[in-house]
Gaussian input, Z-matrix of N, CA and C with variables (Angstrom, degrees):
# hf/3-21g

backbone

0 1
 N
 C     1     B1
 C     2     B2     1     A1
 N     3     B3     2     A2     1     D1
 C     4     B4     3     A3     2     D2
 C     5     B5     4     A4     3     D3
 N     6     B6     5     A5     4     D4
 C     7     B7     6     A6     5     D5
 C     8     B8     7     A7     6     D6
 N     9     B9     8     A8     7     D7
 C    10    B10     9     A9     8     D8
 C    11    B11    10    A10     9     D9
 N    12    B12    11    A11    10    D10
 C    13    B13    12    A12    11    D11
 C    14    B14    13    A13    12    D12
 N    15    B15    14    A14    13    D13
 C    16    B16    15    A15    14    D14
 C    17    B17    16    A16    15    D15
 N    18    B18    17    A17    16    D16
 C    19    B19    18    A18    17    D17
 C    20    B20    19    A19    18    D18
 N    21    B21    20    A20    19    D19
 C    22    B22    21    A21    20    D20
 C    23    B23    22    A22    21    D21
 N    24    B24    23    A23    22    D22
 C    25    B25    24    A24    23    D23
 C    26    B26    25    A25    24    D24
 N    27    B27    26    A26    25    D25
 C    28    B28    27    A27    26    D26
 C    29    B29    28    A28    27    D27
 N    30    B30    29    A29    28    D28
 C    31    B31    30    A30    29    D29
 C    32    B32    31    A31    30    D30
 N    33    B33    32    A32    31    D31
 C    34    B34    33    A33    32    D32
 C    35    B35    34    A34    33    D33
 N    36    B36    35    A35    34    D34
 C    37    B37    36    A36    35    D35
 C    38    B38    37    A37    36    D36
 N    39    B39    38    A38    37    D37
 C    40    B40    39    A39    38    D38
 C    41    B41    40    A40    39    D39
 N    42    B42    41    A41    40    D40
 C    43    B43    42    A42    41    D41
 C    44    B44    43    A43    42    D42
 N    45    B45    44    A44    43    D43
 C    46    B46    45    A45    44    D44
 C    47    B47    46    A46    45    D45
 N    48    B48    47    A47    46    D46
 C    49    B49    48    A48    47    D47
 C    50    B50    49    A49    48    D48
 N    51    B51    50    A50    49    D49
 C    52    B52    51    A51    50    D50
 C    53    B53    52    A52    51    D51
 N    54    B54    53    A53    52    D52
 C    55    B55    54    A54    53    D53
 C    56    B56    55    A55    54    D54
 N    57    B57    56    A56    55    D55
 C    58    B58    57    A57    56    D56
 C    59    B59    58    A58    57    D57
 N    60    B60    59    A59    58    D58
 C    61    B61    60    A60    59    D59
 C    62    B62    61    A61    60    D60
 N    63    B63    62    A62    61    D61
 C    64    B64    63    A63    62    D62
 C    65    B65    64    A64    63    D63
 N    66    B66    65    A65    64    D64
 C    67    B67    66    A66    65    D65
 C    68    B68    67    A67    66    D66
 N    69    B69    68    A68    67    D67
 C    70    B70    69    A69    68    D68
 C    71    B71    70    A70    69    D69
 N    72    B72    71    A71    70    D70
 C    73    B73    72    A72    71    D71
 C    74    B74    73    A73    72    D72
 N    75    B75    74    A74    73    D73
 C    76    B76    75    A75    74    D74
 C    77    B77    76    A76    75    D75
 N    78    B78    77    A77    76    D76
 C    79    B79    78    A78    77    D77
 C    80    B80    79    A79    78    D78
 N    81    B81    80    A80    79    D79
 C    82    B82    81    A81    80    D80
 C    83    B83    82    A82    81    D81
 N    84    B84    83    A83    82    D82
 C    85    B85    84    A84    83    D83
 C    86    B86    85    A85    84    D84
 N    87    B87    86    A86    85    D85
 C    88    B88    87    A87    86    D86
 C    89    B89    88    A88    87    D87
 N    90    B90    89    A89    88    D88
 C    91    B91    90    A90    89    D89
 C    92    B92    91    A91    90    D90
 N    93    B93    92    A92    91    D91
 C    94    B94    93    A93    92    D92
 C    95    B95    94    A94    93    D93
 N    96    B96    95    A95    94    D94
 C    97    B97    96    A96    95    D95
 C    98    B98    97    A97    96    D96
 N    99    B99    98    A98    97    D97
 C   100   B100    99    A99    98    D98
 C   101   B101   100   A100    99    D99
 N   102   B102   101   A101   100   D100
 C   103   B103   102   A102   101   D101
 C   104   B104   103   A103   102   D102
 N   105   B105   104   A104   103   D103
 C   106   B106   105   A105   104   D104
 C   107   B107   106   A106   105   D105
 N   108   B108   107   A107   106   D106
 C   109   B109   108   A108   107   D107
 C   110   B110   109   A109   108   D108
 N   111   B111   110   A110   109   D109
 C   112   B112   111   A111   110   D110
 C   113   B113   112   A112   111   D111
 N   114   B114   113   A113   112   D112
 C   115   B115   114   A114   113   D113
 C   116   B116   115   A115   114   D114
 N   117   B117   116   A116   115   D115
 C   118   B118   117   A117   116   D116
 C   119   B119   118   A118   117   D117
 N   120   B120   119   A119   118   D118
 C   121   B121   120   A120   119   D119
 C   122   B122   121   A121   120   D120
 N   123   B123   122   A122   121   D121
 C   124   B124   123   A123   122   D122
 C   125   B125   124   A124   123   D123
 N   126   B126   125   A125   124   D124
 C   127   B127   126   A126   125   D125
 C   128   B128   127   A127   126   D126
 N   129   B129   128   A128   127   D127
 C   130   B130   129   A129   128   D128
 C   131   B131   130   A130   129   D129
 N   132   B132   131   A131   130   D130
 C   133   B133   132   A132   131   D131
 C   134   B134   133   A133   132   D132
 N   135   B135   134   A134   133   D133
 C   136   B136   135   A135   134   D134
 C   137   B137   136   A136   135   D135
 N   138   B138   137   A137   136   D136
 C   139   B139   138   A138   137   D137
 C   140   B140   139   A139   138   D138
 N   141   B141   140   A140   139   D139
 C   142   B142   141   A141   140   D140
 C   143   B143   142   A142   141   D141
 N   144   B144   143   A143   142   D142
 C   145   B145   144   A144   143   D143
 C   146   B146   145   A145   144   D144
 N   147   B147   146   A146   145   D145
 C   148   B148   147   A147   146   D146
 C   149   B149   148   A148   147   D147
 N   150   B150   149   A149   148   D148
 C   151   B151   150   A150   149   D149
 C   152   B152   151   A151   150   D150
 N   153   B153   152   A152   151   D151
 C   154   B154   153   A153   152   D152
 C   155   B155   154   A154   153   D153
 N   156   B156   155   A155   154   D154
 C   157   B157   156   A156   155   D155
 C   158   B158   157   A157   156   D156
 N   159   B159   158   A158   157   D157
 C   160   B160   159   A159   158   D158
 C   161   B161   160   A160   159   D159
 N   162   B162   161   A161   160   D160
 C   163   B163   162   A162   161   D161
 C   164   B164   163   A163   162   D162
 N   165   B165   164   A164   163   D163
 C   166   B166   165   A165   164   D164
 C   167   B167   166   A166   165   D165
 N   168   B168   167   A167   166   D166
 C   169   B169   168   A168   167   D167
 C   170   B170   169   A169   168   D168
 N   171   B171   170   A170   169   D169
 C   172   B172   171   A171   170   D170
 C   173   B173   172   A172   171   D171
 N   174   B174   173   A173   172   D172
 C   175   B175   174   A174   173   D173
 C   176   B176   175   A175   174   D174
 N   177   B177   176   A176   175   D175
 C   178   B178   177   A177   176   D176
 C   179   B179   178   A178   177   D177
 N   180   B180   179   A179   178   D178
 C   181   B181   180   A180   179   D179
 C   182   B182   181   A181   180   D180
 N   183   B183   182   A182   181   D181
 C   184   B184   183   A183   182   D182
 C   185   B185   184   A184   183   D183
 N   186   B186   185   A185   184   D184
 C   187   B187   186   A186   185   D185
 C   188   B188   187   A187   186   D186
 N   189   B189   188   A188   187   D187
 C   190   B190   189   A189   188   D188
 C   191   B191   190   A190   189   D189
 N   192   B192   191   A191   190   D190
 C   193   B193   192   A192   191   D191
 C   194   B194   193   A193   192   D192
 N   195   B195   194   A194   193   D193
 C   196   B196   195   A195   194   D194
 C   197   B197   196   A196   195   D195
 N   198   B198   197   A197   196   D196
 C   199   B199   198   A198   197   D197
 C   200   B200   199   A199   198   D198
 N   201   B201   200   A200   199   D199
 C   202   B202   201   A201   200   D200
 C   203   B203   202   A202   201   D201
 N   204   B204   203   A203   202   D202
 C   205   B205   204   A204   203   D203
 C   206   B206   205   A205   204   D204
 N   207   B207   206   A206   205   D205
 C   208   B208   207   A207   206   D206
 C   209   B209   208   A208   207   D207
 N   210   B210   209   A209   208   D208
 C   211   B211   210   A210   209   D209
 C   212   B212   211   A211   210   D210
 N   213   B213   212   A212   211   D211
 C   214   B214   213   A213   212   D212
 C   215   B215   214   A214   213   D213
 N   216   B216   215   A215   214   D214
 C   217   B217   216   A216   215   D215
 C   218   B218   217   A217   216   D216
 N   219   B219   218   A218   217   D217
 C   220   B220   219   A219   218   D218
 C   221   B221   220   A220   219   D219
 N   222   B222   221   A221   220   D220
 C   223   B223   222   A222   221   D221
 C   224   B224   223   A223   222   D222
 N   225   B225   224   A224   223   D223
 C   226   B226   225   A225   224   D224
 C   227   B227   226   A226   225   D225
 N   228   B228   227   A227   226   D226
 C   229   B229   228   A228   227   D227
 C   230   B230   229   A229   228   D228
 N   231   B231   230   A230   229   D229
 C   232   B232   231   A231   230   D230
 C   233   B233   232   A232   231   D231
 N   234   B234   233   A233   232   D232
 C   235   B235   234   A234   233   D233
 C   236   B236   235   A235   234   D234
 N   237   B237   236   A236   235   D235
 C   238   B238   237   A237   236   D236
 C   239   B239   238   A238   237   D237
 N   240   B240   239   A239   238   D238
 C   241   B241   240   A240   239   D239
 C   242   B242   241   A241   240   D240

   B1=1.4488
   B2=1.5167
   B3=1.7048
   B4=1.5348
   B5=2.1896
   B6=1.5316
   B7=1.4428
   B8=1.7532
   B9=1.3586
   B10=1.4381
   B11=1.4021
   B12=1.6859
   B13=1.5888
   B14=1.7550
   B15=1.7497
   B16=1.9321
   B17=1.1081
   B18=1.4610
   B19=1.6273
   B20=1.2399
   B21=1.4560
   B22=1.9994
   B23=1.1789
   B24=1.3243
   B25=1.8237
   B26=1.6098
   B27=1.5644
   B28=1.4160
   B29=1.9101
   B30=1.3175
   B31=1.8333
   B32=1.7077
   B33=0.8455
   B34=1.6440
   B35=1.6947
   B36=1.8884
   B37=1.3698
   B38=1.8451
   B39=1.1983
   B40=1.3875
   B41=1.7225
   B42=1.5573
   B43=1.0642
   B44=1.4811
   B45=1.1724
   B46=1.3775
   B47=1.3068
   B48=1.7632
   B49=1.7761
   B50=1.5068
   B51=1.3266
   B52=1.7805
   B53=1.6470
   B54=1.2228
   B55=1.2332
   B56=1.8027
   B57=0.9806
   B58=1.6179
   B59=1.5700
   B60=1.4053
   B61=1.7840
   B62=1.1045
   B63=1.6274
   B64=1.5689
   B65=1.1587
   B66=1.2991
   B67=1.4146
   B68=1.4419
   B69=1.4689
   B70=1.1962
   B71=1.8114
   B72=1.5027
   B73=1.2037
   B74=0.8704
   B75=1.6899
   B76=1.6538
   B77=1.9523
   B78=1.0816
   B79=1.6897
   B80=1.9007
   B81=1.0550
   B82=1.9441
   B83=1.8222
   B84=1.0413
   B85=1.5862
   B86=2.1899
   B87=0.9899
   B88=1.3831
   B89=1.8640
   B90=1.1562
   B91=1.7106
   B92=1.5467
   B93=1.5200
   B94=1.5146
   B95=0.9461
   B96=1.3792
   B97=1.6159
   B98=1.6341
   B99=1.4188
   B100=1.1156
   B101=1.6966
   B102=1.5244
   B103=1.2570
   B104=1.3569
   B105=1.2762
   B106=1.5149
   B107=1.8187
   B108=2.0662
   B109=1.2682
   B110=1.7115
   B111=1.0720
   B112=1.3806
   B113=2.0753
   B114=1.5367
   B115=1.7205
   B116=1.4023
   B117=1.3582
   B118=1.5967
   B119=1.5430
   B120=1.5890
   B121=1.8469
   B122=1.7037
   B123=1.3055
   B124=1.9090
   B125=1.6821
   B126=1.4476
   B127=1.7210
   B128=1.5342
   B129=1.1067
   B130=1.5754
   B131=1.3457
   B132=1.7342
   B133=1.1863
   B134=1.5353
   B135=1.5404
   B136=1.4607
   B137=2.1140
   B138=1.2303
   B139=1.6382
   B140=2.1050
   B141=1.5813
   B142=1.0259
   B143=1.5524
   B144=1.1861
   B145=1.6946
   B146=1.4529
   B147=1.4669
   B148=1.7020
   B149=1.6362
   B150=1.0227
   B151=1.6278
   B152=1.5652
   B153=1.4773
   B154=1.7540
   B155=1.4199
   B156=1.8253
   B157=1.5913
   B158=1.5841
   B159=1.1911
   B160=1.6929
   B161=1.7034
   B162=1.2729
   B163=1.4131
   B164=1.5588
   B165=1.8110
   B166=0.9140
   B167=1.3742
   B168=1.0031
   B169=1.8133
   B170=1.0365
   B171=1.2485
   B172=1.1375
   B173=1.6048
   B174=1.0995
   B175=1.7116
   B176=1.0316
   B177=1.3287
   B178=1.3197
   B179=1.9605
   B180=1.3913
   B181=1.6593
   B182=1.5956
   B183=1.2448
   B184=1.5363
   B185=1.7689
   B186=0.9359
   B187=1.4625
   B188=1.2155
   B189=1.3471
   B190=1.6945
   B191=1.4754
   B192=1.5457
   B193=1.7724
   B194=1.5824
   B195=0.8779
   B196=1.3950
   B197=2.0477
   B198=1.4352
   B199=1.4626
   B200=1.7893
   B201=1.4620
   B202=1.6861
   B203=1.7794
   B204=1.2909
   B205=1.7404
   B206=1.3484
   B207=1.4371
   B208=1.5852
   B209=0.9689
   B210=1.5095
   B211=1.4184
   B212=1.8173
   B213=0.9454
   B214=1.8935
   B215=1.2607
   B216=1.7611
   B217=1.2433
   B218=1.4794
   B219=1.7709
   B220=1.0756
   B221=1.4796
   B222=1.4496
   B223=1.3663
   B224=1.5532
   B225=0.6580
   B226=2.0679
   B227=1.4105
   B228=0.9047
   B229=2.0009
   B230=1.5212
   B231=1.4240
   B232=1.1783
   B233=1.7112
   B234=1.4497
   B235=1.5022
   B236=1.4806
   B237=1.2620
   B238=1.9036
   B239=1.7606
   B240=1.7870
   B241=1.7390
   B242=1.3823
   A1=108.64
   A2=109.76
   A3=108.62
   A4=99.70
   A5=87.47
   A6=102.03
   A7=109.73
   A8=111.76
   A9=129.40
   A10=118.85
   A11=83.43
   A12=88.66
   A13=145.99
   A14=80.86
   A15=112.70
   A16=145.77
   A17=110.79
   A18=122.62
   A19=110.51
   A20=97.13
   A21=101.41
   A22=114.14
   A23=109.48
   A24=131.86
   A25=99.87
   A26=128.85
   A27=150.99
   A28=104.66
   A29=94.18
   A30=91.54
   A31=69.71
   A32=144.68
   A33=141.99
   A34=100.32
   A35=97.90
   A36=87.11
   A37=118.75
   A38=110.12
   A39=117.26
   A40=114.36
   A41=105.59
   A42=119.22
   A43=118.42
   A44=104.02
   A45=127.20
   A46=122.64
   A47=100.38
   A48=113.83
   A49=102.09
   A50=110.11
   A51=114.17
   A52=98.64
   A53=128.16
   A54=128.38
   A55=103.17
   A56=97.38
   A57=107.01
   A58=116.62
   A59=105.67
   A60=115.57
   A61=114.82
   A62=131.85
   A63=117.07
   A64=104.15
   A65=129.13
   A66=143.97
   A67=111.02
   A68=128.08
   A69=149.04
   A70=96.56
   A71=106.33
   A72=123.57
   A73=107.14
   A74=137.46
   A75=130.62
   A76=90.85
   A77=123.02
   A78=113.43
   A79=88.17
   A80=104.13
   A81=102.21
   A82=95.56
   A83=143.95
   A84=145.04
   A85=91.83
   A86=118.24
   A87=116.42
   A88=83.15
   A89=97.94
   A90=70.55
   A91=123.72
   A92=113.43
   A93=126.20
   A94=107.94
   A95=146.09
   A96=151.18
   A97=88.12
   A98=125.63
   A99=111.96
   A100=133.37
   A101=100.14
   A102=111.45
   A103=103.54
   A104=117.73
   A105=113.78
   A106=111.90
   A107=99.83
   A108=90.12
   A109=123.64
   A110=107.87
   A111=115.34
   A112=120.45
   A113=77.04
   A114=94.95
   A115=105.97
   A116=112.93
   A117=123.99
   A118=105.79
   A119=82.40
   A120=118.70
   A121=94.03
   A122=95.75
   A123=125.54
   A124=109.54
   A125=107.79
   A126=120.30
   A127=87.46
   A128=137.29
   A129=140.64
   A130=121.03
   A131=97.17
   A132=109.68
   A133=109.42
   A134=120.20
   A135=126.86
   A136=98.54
   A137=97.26
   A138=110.94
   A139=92.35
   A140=124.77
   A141=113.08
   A142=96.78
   A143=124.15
   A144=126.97
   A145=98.51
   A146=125.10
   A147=111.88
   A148=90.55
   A149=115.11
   A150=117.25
   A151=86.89
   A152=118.98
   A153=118.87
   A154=115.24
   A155=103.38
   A156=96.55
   A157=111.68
   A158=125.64
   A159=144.47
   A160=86.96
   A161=115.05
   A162=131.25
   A163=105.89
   A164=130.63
   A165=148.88
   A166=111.24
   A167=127.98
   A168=118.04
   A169=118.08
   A170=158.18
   A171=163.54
   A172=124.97
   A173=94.57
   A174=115.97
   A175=102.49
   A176=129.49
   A177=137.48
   A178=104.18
   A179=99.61
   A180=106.83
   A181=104.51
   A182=120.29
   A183=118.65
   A184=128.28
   A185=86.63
   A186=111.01
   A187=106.71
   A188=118.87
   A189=120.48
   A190=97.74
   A191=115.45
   A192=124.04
   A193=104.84
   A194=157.91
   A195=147.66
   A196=98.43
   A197=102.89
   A198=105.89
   A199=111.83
   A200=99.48
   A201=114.61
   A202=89.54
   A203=112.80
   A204=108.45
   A205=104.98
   A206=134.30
   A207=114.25
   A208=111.91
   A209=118.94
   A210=127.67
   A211=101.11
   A212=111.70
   A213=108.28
   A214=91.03
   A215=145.08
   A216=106.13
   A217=117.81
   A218=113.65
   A219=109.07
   A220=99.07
   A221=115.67
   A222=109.97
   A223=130.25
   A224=110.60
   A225=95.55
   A226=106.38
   A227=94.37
   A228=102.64
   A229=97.11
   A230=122.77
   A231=131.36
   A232=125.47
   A233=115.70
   A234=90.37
   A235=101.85
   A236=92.29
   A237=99.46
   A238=95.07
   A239=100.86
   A240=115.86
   A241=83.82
   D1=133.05
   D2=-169.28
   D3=-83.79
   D4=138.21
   D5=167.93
   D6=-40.65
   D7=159.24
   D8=162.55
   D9=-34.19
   D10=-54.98
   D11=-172.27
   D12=-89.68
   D13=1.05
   D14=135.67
   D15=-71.10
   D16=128.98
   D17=170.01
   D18=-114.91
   D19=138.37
   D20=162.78
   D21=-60.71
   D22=128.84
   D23=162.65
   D24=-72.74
   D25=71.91
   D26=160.81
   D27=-17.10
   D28=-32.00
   D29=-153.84
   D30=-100.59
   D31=-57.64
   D32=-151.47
   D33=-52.90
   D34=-55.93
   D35=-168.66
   D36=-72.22
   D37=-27.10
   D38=174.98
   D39=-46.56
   D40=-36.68
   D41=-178.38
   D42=-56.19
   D43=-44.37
   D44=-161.78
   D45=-91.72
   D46=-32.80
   D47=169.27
   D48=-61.38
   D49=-46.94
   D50=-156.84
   D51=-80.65
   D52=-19.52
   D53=-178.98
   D54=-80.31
   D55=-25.54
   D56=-169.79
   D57=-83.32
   D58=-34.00
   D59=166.38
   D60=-88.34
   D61=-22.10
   D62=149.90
   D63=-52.35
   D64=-91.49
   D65=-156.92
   D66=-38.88
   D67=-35.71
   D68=-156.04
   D69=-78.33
   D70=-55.36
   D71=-159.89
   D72=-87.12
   D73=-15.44
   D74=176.73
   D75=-101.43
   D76=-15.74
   D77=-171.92
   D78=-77.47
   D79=-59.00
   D80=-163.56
   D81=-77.56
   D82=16.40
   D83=169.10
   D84=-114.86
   D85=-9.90
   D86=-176.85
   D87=-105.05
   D88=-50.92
   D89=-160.94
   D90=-76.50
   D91=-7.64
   D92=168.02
   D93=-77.15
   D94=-18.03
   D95=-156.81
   D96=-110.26
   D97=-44.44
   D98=174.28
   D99=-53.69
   D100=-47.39
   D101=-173.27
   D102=-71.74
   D103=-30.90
   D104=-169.73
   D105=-66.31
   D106=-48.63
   D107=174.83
   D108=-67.52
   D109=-25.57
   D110=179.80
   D111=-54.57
   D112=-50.78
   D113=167.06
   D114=-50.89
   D115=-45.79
   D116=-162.40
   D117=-50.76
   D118=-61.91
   D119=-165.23
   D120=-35.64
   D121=-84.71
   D122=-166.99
   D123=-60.18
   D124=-2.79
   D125=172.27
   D126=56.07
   D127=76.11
   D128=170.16
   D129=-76.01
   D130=-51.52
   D131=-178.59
   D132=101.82
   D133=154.20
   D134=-150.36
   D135=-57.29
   D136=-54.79
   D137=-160.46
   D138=-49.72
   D139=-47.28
   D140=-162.30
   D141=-84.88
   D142=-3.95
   D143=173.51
   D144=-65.84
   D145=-49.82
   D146=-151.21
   D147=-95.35
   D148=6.38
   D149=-167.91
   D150=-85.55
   D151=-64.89
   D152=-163.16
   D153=-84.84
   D154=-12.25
   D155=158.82
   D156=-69.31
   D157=-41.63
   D158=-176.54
   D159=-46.46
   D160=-73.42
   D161=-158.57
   D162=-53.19
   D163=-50.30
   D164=166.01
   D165=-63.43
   D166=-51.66
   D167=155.08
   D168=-59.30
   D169=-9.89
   D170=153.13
   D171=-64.40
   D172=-16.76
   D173=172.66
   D174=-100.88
   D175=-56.23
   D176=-152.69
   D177=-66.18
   D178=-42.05
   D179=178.97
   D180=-76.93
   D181=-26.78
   D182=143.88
   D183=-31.46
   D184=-54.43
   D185=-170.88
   D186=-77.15
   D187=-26.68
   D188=-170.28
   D189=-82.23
   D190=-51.04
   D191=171.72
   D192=-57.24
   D193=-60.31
   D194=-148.23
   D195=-93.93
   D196=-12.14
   D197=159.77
   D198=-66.78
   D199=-52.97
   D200=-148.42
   D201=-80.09
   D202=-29.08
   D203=177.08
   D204=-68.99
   D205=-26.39
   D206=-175.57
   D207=-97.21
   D208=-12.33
   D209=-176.48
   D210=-72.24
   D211=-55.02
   D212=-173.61
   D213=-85.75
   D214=25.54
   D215=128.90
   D216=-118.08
   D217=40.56
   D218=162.19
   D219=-110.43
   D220=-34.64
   D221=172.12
   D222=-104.79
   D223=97.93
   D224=-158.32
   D225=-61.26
   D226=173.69
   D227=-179.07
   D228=-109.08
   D229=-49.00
   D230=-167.76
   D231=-83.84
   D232=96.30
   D233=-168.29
   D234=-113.51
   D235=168.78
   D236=-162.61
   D237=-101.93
   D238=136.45
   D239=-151.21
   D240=-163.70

């Protein structure tokens, strides 16, 4: 919880939400498309399809956090007022 003597930077976080549901939404649509073709590819079968989509989403929401951590420290959300 931000101190008293913080305010949200409004334009920072907007920045950063909308950057985050692009990015968010083509990383976990890449990694379901992956597993699926992959499943396809290697004839796996349905059970090892939701396994490497799971596995590939699982990175991918990785990827979204180690996005959203560099992002608020290039842009902060919180500015001191």
């Amino acid at each position: 919880m931000p101190s008293p003597d913080k305010s949200i930077n409004w334009t920072s976080l907007i920045t950063i939400a909308s950057a985050a549901v692009l990015i968010g939404t083509e990383l976990l649509g890449a990694a379901w498309a992956s597993g699926w073709a992959l499943a396809g590819f290697f004839q796996l079968g349905p059970t090892f399809e939701t396994i490497l989509q799971a596995v590939f989403g699982l990175c991918a929401i990785y990827a979204i956090v180690v996005f959203l951590r560099q992002a608020t420290r290039v842009e902060p959300i919180f500015k001191r007022g």
